[in-house]
C-alpha positions as CSV (number, residue, x, y, z in Angstrom):
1,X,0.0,0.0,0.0
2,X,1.7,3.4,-0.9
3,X,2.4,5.7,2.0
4,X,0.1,9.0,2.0
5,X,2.5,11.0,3.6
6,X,4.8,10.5,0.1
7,X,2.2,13.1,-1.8
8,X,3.0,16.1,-0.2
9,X,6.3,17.8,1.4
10,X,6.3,19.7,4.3
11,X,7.8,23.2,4.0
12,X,10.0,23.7,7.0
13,X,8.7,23.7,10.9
14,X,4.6,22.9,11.0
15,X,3.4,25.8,13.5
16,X,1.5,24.5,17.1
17,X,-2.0,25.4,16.6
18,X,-4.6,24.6,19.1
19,X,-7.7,23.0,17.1
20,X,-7.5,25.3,14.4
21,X,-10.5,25.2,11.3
22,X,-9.2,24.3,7.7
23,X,-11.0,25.7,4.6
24,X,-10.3,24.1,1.1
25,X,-11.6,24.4,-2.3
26,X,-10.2,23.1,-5.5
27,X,-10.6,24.2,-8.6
28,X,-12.4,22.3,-11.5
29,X,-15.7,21.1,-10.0
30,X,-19.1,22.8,-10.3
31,X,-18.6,26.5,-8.5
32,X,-21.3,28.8,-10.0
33,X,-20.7,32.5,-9.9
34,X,-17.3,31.4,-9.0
35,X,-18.4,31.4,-5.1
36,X,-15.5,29.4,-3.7
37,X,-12.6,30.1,-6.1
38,X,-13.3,34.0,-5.3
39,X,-13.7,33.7,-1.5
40,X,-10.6,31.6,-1.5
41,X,-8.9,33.8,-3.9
42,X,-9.6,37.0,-2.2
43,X,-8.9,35.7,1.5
44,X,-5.3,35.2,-0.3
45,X,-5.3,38.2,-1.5
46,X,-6.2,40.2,2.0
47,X,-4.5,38.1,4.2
48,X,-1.2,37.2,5.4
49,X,0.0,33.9,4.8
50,X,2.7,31.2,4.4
51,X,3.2,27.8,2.6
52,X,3.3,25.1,4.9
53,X,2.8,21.6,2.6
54,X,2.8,21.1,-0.9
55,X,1.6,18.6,-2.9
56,X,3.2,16.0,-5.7
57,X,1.0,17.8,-8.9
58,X,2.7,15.8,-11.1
59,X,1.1,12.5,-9.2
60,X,-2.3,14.5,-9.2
61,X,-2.8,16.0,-12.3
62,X,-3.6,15.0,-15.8
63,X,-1.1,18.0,-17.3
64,X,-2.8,16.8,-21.0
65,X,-6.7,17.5,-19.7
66,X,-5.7,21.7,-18.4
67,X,-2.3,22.7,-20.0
68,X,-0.6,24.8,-18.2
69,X,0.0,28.2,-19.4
70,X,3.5,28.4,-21.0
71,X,5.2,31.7,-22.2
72,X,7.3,32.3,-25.0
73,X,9.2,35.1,-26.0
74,X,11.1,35.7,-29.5
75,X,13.0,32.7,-29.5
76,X,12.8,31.0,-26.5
77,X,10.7,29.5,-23.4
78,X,10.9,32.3,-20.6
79,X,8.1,31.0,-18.2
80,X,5.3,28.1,-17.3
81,X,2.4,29.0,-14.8
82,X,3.0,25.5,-12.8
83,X,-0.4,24.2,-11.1
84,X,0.4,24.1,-7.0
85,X,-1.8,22.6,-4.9
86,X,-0.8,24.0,-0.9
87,X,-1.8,24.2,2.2
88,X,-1.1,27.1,4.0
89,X,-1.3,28.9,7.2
90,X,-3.4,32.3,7.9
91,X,-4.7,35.0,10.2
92,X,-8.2,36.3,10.3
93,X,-8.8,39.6,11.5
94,X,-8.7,38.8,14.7
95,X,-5.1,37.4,15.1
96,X,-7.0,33.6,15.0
97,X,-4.6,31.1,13.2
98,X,-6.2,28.9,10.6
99,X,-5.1,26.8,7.5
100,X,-6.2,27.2,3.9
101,X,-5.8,23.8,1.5
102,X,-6.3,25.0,-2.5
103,X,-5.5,24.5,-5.8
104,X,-6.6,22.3,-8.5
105,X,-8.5,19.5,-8.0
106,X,-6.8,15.9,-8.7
107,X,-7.4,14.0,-11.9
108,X,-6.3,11.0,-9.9
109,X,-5.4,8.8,-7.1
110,X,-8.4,10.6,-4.9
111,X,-8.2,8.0,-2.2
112,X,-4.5,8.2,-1.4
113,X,-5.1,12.4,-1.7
114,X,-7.9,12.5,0.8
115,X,-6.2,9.9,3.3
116,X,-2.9,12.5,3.0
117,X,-5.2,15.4,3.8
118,X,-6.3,12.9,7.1
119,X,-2.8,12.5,8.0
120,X,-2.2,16.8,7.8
121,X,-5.6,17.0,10.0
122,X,-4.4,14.9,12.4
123,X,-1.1,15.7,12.7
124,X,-2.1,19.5,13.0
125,X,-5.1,19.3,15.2
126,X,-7.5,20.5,13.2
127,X,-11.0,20.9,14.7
128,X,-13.3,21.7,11.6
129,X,-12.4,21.4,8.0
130,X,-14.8,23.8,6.1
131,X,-15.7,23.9,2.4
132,X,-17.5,26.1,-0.1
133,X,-18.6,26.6,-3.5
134,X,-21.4,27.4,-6.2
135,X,-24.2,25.3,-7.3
136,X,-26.8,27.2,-10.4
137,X,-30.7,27.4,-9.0
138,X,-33.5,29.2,-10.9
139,X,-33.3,32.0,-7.9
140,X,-33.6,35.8,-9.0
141,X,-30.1,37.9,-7.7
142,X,-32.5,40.8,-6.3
143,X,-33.4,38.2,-3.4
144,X,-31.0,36.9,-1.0
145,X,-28.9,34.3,-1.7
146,X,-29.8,30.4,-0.5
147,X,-27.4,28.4,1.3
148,X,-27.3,24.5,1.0
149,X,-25.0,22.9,4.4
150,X,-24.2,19.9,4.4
151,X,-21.5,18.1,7.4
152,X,-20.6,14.6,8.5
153,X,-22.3,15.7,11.6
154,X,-26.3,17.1,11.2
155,X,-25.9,18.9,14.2
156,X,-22.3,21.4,12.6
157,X,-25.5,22.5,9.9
158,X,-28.3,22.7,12.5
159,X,-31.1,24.9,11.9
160,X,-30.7,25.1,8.1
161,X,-33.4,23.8,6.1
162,X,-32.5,22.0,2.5
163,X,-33.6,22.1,-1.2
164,X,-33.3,18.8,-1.7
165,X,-34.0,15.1,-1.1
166,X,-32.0,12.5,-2.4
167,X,-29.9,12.7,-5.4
168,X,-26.9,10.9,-7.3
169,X,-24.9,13.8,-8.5
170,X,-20.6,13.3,-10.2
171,X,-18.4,13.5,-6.7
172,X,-15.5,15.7,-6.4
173,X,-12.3,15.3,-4.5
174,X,-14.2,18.3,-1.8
175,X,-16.7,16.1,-1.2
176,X,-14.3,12.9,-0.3
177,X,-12.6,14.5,1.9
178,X,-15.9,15.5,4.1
179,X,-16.9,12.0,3.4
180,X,-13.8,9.7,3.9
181,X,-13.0,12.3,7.1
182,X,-16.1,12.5,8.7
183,X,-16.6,8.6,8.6
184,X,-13.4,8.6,11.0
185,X,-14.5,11.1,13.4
186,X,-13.7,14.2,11.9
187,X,-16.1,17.5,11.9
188,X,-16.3,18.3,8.2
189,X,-18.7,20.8,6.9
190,X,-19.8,22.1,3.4
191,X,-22.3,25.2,1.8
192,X,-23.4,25.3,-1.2
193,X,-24.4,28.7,-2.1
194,X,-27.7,28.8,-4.3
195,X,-26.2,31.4,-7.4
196,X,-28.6,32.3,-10.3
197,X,-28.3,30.2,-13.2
198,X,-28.0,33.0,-15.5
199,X,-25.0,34.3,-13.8
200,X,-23.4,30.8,-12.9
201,X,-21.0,31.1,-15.6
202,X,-19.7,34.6,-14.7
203,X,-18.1,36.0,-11.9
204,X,-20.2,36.7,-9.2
205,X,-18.8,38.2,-5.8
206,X,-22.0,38.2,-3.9
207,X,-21.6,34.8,-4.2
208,X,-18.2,35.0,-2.9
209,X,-19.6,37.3,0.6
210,X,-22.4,34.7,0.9
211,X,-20.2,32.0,1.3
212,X,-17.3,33.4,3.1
213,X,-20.2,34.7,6.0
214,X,-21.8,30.7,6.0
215,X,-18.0,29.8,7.3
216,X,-18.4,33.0,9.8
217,X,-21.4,31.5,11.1
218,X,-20.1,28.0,11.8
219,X,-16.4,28.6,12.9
220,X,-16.2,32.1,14.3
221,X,-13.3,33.3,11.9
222,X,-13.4,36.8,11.3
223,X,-12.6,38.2,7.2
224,X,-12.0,41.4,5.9
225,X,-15.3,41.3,3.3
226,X,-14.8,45.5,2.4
227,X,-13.6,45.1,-1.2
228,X,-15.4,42.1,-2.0
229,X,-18.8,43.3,-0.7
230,X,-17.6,46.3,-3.1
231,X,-17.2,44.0,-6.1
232,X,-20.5,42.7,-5.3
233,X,-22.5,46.4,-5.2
234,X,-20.3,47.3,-8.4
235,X,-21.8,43.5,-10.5
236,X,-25.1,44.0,-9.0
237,X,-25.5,47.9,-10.6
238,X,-23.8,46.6,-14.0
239,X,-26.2,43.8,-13.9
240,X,-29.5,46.3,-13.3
241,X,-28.5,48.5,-15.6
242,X,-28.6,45.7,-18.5
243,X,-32.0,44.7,-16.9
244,X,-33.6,48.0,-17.3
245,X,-32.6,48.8,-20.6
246,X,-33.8,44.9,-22.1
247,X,-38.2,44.8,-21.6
248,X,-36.9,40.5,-22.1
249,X,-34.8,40.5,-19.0
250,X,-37.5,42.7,-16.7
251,X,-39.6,40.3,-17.3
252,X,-37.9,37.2,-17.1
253,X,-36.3,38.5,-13.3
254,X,-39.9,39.5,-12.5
255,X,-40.9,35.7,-13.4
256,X,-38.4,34.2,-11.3
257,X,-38.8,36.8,-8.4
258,X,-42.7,35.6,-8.3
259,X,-41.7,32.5,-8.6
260,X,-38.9,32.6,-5.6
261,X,-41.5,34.3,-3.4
262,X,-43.8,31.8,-3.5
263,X,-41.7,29.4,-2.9
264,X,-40.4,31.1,0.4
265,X,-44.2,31.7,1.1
266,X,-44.6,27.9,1.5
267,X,-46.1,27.1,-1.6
268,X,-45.5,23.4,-3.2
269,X,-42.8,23.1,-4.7
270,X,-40.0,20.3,-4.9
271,X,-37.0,22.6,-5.3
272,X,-35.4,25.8,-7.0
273,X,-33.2,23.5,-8.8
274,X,-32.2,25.2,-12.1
275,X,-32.8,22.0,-14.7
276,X,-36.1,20.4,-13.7
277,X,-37.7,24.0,-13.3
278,X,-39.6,26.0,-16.1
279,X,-38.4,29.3,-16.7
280,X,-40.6,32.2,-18.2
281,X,-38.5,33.0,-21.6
282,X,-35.2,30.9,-19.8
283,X,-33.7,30.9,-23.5
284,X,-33.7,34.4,-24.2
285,X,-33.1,35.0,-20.2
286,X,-29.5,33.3,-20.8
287,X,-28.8,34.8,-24.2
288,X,-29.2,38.0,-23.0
289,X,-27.3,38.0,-20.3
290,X,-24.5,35.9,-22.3
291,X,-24.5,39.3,-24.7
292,X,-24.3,41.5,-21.3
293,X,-21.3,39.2,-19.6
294,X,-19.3,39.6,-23.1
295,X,-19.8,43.4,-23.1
296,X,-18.8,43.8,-19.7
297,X,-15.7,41.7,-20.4
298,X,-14.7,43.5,-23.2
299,X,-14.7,47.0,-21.3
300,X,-12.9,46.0,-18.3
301,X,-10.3,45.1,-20.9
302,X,-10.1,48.2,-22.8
């Protein structure tokens, strides 16, 4: 049986933490609105931090599948964006130590990943490992955003009230972990922020906030949220704006907001999942806003 320990290398002394919360997202699964990838990116951004483990990529990932970005300059190779998949250690506001696991997600050899993440957790004492990202549900963005938890424990997601029943749905290495840990005694937690389906292929910060206040809520960590709750009131006005100049799009967003308040009203309904649901006009709903995503692109760029 290979050794876990063998995918990843430890980056000099590991710190002595006292039960300290680990949050981890990889890149490459379903994350609508880009929820989790911007929540992780920006608490990387805001926040001090240091490498502490990385992981064997070249054991992980299929290079073939996502080419890395290579750079090449007159008449010779100057630069390649290598893939890195780390853990690291942070400080939240507060001066509260935590650890932060991100990068792609495997291609392979999930098993012997998620058992090295075990042997990290156990080794540093971690308490609560905490994940995030974005699932598309036929919810208007002028309501508030819905939150899916899920945990190896029903009583870390107490209180919340879910969407759904039972489903098969394609795993991802994010939700091994919370399985394969949990099943050994670990607390392991998830949210899945509910993003509209029309924006689940853009970026969408609110998504970002929501889900970055979910982990708040169940570990206590404190995040600087200014300049993302900024991005969020600066894609909200773009997005209105677009809306009140298309009569398509009013009314669309007016069908879904009817829709959304009647479901919060208790009336029957199985769920706000995007697929199954009718949408007034969905077709034109998603063109439209495909046109206004592209245009907004194209000026940040200019």
């Amino acid at each position: 049986m290979f050794d876990p320990t063998d995918l990843y290398r430890l980056s000099g002394d590991l710190p002595e933490l006292t039960d300290p919360v680990l949050l981890y997202h990889f890149d490459g699964f379903v994350d609508a609105g880009g929820a989790g990838r911007l929540a992780m990116e920006h608490l990387l951004a805001e926040l001090e931090h240091r490498v502490i483990a990385t992981f064997d990529v070249d054991r992980l990932l299929d290079y073939r599948s996502r080419r890395p970005i290579m750079t090449f300059d007159t008449d010779r190779w100057v630069d390649v964006d290598a893939p890195t998949i780390a853990l690291r250690l942070a400080h939240d506001t507060t001066g509260t130590p935590f650890l932060l696991l991100s990068g792609p997600e495997p291609d392979r050899e999930w098993e012997l990943f998620t058992a090295a993440v075990e042997t990290l957790v156990t080794r540093l004492g971690v308490a609560k490992l905490v994940t995030a990202h974005g699932i598309p549900m036929a919810v208007p963005h002028t309501r508030p955003l819905g939150v899916t938890g899920h945990a190896s424990r029903p009583e870390l997601v107490a209180g919340q009230t879910s969407s759904f029943g039972k489903v098969q749905v394609p795993g991802s290495a994010a939700a091994l972990i919370e399985f394969r840990l949990g099943a050994k005694g670990h607390d392991a937690l998830g949210y899945a922020v509910h993003v509209p389906h029309y924006l689940a292929q853009a970026e969408y910060p609110t998504a970002a906030v929501t889900a970055l206040e979910s982990v708040t809520n169940s570990t206590g960590l404190v995040f600087p949220l200014e300049s993302l709750r900024a991005a969020a009131d600066r894609t909200t006005a773009e997005i209105a704006e677009q809306i009140e100049a298309s009569e398509e799009l009013s009314t669309a967003i007016s069908g879904l907001e009817q829709q959304y308040d009647a479901f919060a009203a208790g009336a029957e309904r199985e769920n706000l999942i995007a697929e199954p649901v009718e949408m007034p006009t969905g077709d034109e709903l998603a063109a439209q806003f495909e046109a206004f995503l592209a245009e907004r692109d194209e000026r940040r760029n200019d």
